[in-house]
ZADO-1210 file (C-alpha; in nm, 4 decimals, padded with zeros to 6 digits):
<atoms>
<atom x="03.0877" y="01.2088" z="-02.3165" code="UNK" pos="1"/>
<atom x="02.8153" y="01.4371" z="-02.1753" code="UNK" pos="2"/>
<atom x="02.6229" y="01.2830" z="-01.8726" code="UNK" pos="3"/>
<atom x="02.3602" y="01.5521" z="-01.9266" code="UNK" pos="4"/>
<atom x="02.1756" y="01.7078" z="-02.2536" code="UNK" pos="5"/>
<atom x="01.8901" y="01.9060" z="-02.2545" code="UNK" pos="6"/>
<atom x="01.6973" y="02.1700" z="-02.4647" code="UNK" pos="7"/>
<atom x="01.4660" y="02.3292" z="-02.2294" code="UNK" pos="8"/>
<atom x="01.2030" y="02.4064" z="-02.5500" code="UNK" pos="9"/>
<atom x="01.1787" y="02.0480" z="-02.6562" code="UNK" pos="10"/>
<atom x="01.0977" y="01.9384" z="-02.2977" code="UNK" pos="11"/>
<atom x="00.8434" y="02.2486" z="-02.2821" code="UNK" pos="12"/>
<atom x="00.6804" y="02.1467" z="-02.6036" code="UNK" pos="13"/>
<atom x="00.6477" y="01.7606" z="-02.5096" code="UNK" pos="14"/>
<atom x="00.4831" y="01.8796" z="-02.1914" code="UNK" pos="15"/>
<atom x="00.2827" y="02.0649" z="-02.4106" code="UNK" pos="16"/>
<atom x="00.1628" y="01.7671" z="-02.6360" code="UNK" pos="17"/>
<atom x="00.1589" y="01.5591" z="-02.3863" code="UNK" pos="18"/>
<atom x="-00.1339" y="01.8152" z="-02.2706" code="UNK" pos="19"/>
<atom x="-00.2978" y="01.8434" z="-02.5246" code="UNK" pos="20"/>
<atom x="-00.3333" y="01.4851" z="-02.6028" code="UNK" pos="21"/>
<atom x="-00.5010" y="01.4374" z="-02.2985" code="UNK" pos="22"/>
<atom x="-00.7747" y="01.6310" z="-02.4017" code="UNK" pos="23"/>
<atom x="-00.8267" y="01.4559" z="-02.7007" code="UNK" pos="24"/>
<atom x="-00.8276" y="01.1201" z="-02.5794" code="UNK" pos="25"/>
<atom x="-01.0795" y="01.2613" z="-02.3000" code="UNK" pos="26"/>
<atom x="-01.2904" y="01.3696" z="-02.5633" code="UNK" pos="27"/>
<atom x="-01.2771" y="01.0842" z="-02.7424" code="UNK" pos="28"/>
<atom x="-01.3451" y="00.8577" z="-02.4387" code="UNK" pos="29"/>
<atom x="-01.6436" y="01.0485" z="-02.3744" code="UNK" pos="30"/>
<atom x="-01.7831" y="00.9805" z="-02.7407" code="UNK" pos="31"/>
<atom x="-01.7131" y="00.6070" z="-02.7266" code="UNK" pos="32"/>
<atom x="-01.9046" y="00.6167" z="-02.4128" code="UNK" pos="33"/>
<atom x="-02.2669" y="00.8067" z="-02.4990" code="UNK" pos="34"/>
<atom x="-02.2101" y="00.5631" z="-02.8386" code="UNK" pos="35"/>
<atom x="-02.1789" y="00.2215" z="-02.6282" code="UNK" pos="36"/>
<atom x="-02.4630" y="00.4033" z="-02.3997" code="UNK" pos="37"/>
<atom x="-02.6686" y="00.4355" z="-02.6853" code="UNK" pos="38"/>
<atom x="-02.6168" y="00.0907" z="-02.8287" code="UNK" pos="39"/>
<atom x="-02.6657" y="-00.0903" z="-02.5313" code="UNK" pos="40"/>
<atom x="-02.9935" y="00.1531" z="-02.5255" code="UNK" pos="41"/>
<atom x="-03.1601" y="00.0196" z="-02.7851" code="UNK" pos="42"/>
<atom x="-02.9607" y="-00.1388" z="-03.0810" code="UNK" pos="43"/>
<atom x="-02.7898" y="-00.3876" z="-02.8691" code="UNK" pos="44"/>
<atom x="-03.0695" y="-00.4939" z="-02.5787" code="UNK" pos="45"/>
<atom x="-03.0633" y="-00.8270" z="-02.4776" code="UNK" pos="46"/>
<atom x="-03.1399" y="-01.0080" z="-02.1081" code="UNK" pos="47"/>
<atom x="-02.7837" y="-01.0575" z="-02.0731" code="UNK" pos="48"/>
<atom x="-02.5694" y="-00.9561" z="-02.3371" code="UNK" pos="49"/>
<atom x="-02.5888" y="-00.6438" z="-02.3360" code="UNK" pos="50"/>
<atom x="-02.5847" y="-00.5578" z="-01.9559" code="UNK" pos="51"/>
<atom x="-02.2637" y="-00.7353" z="-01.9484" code="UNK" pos="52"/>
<atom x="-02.0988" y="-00.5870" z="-02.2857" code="UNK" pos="53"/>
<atom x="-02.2037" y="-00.2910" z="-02.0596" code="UNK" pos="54"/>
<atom x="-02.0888" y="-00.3597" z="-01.7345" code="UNK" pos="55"/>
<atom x="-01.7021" y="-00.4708" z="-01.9457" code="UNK" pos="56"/>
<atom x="-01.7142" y="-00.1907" z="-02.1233" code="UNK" pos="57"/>
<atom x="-01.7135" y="00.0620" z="-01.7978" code="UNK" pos="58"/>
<atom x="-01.4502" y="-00.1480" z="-01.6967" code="UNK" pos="59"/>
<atom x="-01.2608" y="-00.0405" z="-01.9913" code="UNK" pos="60"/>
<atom x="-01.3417" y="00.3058" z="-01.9805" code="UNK" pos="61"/>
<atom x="-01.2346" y="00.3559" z="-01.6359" code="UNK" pos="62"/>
<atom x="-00.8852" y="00.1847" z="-01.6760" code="UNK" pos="63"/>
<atom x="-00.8398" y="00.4226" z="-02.0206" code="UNK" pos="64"/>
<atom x="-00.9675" y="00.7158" z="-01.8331" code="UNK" pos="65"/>
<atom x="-00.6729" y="00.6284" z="-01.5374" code="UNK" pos="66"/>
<atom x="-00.4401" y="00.5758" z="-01.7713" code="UNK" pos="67"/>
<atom x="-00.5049" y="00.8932" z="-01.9419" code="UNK" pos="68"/>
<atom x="-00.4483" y="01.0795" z="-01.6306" code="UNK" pos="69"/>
<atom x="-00.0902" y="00.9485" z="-01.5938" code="UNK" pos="70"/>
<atom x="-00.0069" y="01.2191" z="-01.8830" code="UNK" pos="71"/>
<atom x="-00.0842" y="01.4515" z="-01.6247" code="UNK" pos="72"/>
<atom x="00.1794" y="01.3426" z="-01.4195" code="UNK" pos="73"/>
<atom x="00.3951" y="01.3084" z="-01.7129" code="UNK" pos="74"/>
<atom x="00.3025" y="01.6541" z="-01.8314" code="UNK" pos="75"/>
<atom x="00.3788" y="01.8436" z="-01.4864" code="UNK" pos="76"/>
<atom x="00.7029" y="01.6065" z="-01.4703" code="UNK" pos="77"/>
<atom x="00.8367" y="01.7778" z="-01.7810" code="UNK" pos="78"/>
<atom x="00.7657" y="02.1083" z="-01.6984" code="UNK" pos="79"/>
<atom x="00.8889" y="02.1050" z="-01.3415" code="UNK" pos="80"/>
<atom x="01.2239" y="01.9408" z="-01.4602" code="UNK" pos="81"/>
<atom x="01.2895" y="02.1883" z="-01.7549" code="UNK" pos="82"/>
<atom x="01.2141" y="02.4994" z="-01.4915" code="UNK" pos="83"/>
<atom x="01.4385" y="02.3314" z="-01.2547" code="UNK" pos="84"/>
<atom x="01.7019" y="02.2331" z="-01.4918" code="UNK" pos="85"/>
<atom x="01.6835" y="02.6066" z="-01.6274" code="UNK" pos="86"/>
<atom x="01.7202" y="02.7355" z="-01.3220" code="UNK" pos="87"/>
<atom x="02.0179" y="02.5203" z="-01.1861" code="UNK" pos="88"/>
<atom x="02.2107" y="02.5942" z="-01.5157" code="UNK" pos="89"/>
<atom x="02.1533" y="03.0060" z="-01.4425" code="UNK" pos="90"/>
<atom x="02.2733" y="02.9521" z="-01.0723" code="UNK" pos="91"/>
<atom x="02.5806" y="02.7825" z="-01.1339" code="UNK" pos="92"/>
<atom x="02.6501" y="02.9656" z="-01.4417" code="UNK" pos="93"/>
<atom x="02.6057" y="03.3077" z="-01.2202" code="UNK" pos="94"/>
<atom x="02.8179" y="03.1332" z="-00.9468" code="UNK" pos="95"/>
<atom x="03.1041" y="03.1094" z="-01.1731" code="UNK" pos="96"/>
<atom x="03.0572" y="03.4661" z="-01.3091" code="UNK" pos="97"/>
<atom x="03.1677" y="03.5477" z="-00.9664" code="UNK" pos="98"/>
</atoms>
């Protein structure tokens, strides 16, 4: 049984993905945010309603936005293991060509 399989494209293109998701779920948290802005701005306005929906929903925001971030880490993960891994298999395989 193999201990180790890996296809240095697939890990490439996750990393990729993984990238590029971020983006959109930054873009998306910034919509959500100028729409709750806006609500809270005038179609939701209460004495203490609203300030609160408010003050929970930049709560929210900044735990999705932290979360988010981890793909970073996931992303660079990925990438630095399939270079690695690449380069590994190349040294031992030129090892043995010796």
């Amino acid at each position: 049984m193999a201990n180790v399989n890996v296809t240095y494209s697939e890990m490439r293109d996750a990393a990729g993905r993984l990238e590029i998701g971020k983006g959109h779920l930054d873009d998306i948290l910034a919509d959500l945010m100028k729409q709750v802005t806006a609500l809270v701005s005038s179609g939701f306005v209460t004495d203490q309603a609203s300030t609160q929906f408010m003050a929970s929903y930049d709560q929210f925001n900044l735990g999705a936005k932290n979360a988010v971030e981890g793909l970073v880490e996931m992303h660079t993960f990925l990438t630095r293991a399939a270079d690695s891994m690449e380069e590994l298999d190349a040294r031992l395989g030129s090892a043995i060509a010796r």
